[in-house]
C-alpha positions in Angstrom: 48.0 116.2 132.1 49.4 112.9 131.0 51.3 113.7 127.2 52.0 110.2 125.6 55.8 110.2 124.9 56.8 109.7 121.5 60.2 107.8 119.8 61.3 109.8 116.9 62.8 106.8 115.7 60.0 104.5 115.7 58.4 105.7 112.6 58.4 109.3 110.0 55.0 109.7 111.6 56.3 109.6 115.0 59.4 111.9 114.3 57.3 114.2 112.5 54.5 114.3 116.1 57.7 114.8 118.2 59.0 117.7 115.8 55.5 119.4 115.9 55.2 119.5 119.4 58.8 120.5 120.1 58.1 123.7 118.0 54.9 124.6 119.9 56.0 124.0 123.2 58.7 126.2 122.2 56.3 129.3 121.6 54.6 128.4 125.1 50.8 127.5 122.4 48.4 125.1 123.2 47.7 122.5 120.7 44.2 124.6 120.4 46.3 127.8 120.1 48.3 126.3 117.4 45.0 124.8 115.8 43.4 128.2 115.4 47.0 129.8 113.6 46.7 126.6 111.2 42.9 126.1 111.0 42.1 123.2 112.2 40.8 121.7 115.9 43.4 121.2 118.7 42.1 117.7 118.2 43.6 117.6 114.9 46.7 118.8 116.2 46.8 116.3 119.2 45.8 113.3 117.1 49.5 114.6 114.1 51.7 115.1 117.3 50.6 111.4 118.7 51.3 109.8 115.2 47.5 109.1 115.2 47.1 110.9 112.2 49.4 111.5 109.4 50.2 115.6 108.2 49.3 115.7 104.9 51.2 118.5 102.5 48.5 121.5 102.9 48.6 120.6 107.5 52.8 120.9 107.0 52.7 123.8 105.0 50.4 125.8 107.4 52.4 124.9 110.2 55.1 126.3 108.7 53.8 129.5 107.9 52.3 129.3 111.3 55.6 128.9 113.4 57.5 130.7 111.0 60.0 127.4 110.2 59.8 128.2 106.6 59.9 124.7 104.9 61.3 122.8 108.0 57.9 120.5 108.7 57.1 120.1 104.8 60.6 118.6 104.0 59.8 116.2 107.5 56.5 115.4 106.0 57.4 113.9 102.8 59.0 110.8 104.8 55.7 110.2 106.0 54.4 110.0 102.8 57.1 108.2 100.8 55.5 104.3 102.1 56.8 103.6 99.1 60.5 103.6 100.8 62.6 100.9 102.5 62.7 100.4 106.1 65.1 103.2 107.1 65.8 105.1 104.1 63.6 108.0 105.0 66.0 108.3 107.9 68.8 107.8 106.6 68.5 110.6 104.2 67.7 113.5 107.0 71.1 112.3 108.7 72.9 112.7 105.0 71.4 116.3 104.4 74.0 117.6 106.9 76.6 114.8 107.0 80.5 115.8 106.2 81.3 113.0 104.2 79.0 110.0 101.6 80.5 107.5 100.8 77.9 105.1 98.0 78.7 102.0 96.4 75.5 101.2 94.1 75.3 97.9 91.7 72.5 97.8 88.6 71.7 101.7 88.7 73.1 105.3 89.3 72.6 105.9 92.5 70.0 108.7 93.4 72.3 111.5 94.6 74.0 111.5 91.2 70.6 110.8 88.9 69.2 113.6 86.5 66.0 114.1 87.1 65.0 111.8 83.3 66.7 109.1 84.7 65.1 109.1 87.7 61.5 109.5 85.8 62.0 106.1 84.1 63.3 104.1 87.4 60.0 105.5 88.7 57.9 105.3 85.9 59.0 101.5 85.9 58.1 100.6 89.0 54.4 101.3 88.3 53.8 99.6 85.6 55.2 96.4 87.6 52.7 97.3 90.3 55.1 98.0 93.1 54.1 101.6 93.4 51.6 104.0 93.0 51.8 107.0 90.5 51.7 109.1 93.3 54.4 107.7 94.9 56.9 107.9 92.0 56.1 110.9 92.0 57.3 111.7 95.9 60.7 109.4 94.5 61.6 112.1 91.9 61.2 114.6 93.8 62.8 113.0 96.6 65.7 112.4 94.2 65.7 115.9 93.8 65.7 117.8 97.3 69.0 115.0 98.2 70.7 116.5 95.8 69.6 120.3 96.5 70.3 119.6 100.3 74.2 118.9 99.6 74.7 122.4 97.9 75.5 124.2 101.3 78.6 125.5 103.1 81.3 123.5 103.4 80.2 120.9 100.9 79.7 117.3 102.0 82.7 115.2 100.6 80.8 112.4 98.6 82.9 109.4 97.2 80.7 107.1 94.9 81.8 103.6 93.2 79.9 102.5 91.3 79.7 98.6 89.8 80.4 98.6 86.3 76.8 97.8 85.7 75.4 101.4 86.4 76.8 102.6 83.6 76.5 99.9 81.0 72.9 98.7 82.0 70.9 100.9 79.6 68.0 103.5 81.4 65.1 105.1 79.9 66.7 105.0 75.9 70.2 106.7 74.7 69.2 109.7 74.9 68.3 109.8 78.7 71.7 107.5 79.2 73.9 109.6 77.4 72.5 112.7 79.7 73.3 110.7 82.6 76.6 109.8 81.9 77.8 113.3 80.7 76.3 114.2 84.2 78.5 111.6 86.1 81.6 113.1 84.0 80.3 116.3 85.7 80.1 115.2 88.8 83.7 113.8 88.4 84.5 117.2 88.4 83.6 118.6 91.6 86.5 119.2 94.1 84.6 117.7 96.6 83.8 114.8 95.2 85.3 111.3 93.6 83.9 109.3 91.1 85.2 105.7 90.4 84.2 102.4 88.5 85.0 99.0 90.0 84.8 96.7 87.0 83.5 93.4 86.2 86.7 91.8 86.5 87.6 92.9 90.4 85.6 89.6 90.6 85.7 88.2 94.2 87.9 91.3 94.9 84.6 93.3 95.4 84.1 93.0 99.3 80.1 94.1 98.4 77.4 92.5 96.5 74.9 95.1 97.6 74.7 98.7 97.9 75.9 100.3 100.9 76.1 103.9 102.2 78.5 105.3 104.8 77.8 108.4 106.5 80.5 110.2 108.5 78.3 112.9 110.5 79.8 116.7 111.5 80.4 115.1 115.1 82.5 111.8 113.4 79.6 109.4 114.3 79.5 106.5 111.3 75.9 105.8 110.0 75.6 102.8 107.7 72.5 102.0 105.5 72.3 98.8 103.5 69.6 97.3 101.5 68.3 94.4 99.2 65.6 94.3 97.0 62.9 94.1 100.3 64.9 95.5 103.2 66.4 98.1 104.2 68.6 98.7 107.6 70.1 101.9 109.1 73.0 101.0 111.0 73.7 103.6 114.2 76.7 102.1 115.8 79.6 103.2 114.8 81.4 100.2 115.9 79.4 98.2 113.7 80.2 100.7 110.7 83.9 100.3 111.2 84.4 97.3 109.4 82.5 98.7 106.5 84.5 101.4 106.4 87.7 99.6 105.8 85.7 97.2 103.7 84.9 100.4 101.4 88.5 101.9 101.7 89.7 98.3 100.5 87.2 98.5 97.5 88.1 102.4 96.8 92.0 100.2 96.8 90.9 97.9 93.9 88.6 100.2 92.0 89.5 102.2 88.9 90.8 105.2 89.7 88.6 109.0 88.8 90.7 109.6 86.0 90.5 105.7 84.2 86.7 105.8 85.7 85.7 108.6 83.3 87.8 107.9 80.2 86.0 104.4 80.5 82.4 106.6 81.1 83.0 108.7 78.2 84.0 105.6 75.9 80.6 104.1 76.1 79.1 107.7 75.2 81.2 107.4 72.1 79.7 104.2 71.4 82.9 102.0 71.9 83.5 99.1 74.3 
């Protein structure tokens, strides 16, 4: 029997097919076997292991009760379903569920692992009206927005350092209310021991080795992951020896940002109202 051989890096679709069968082949059940415990043809099942057919929410769920992976193939679906994403991102974000340390640099907005969940609404909300996604879809980014940040509340903690460009926090979001939320939440965030929290201000000027957002991953085993993106693109970066550089670009930028302590006095200024 020839069984088409699938790259889990070639698309959500496919990495969710190669995950599927993996499980099933691991119980020793035929894809018919596995069709009758979910309820649906072995057809079916063939046509979501060969990326054929995307898993909808309901196929994921009974799979799940099925192989007894609790929420293991709904959390893989959702990347199949977020087309609303950049090229990469989806991937990027199972590799920072269990990385040891995130570094973000974000210009314009808060970055998602440190939005509440209003702020996050808006950004979404936005985007439809302009057209570029559907309601449905902003609806996958919020809650998207929301299992990152439950995924980093494990043992040990991941060790997240963010910059942010002064614009995050002085580009107004959603009204005052929902930007005074989201910058008590920052100060919060600040707060963690794991974590570090710094502005690099409009007046690093051509200091700031980044005019684009970047994310470093440094996985459990050391390995670097980049991802980068512009307003169209997106690119995940495996090699580590092409992450390097970034690296010491980011430390450089850590070098010339504010530091945690002047970042949140200058945070908690602008909730008082004062420049």
């Amino acid at each position: 029997m020839n069984r088409k051989e699938l790259d889990p890096e070639k698309s959500p679709k496919a990495a969710f097919g190669q995950l599927l069968r993996r499980l099933r082949d691991e119980r020793g059940w035929t894809q018919d076997e596995l069709g009758e415990r979910t309820g649906c043809s072995g057809t079916h099942i063939s046509a979501v292991e060969t990326g054929r057919r995307p898993p909808t929410r309901r196929f994921a769920a009974s799979a799940d009760r099925a192989l007894g992976t609790g929420d293991r193939l709904q959390r893989q679906s959702q990347a199949v379903r977020q087309t609303a994403l950049l090229e990469g991102f989806p991937e990027y974000v199972r590799h920072e569920s269990r990385a040891a340390e995130i570094r973000l640099y974000e210009v314009g907005v808060i970055p998602g692992l440190l939005q509440t969940p209003e702020y996050a609404a808006v950004l979404a909300e936005s985007a439809v009206r302009r057209g570029m996604i559907t309601p449905d879809q902003a609806n996958e980014r919020v809650m998207l927005v929301a299992e990152r940040q439950s995924a980093l509340i494990r043992t040990p903690p991941p060790l997240i350092l963010v910059v942010l460009d002064e614009s995050c926090i002085r580009r107004p979001i959603g009204g005052s209310a929902v930007m005074d939320a989201q910058l008590a939440s920052l100060v919060k965030f600040a707060e963690l021991p794991n974590t570090v929290l710094q502005v690099a201000p409009y007046d690093m000027g051509e200091h700031r080795p980044f005019d684009l957002p970047l994310y470093i991953l440094t996985l459990p085993d050391r390995q670097l992951l980049s991802y980068a993106e512009s307003a169209h693109r997106g690119h995940l970066e495996r090699e580590s020896t092409f992450v390097l550089p970034l690296l010491a670009a980011y430390h450089q930028l850590q070098a010339e940002a504010r530091s945690q302590a002047s970042s949140v006095a200058m945070i908690s200024q602008l909730r008082k109202g004062t420049p």
